[in-house]
C-alpha positions as CSV (number, residue, x, y, z in Angstrom):
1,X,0.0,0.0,0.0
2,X,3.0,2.5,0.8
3,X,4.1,1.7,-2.6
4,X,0.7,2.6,-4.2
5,X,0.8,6.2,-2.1
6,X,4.3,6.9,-3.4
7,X,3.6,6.5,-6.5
8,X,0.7,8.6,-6.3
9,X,2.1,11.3,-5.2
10,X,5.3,11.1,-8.0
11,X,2.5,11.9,-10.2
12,X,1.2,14.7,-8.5
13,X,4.5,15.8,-8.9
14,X,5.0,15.3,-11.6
15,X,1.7,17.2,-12.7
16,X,3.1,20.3,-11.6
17,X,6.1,20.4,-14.2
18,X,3.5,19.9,-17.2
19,X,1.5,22.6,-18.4
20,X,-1.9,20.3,-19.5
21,X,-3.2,17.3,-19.5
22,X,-4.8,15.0,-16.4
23,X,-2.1,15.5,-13.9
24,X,-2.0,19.3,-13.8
25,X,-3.2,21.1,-10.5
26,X,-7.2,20.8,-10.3
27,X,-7.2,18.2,-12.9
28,X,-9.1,15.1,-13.2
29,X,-6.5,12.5,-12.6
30,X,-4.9,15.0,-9.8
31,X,-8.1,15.6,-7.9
32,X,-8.3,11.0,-7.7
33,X,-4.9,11.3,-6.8
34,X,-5.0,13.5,-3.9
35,X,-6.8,10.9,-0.9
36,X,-4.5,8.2,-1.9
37,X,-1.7,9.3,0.6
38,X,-4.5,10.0,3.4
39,X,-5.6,6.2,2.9
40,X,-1.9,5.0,3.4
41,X,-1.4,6.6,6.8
42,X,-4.6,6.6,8.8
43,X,-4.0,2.4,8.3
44,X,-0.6,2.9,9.0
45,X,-1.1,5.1,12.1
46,X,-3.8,2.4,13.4
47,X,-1.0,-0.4,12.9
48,X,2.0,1.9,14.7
49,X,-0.6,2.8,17.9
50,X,-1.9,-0.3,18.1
51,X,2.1,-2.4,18.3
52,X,2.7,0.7,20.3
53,X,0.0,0.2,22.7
54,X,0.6,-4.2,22.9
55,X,-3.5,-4.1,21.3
56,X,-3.9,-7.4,19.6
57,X,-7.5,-6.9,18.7
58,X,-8.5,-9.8,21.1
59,X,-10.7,-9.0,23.7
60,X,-10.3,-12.4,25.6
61,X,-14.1,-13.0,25.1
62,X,-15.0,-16.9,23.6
63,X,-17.7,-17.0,20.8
């Protein structure tokens, strides 16, 4: 997934160097580009707090 947001935001980047087309600031491609980074870390965040914290996810309850 990290490697899916870096790419996506190479081709923001990249969007700024090009004067039209899909990637340039408020452009289609840019504007689907733009969350992809955001869903990276809030997943990423979760995972760090919860190794951080010892949180398995188990609440020691049997089903």
């Amino acid at each position: 997934m990290a490697v899916v947001a870096a790419l996506a935001y190479a081709l923001l980047l990249s969007g700024t160097v090009s004067g039209c087309g899909p990637l340039v600031p408020g452009g289609g491609l840019s504007v689907l580009l733009y969350p992809l980074p955001v869903v990276w870390m809030v997943p990423a965040c979760v995972a760090m707090w919860r190794e951080h914290t010892g949180h398995t996810g188990h609440t020691g309850v049997r089903r």
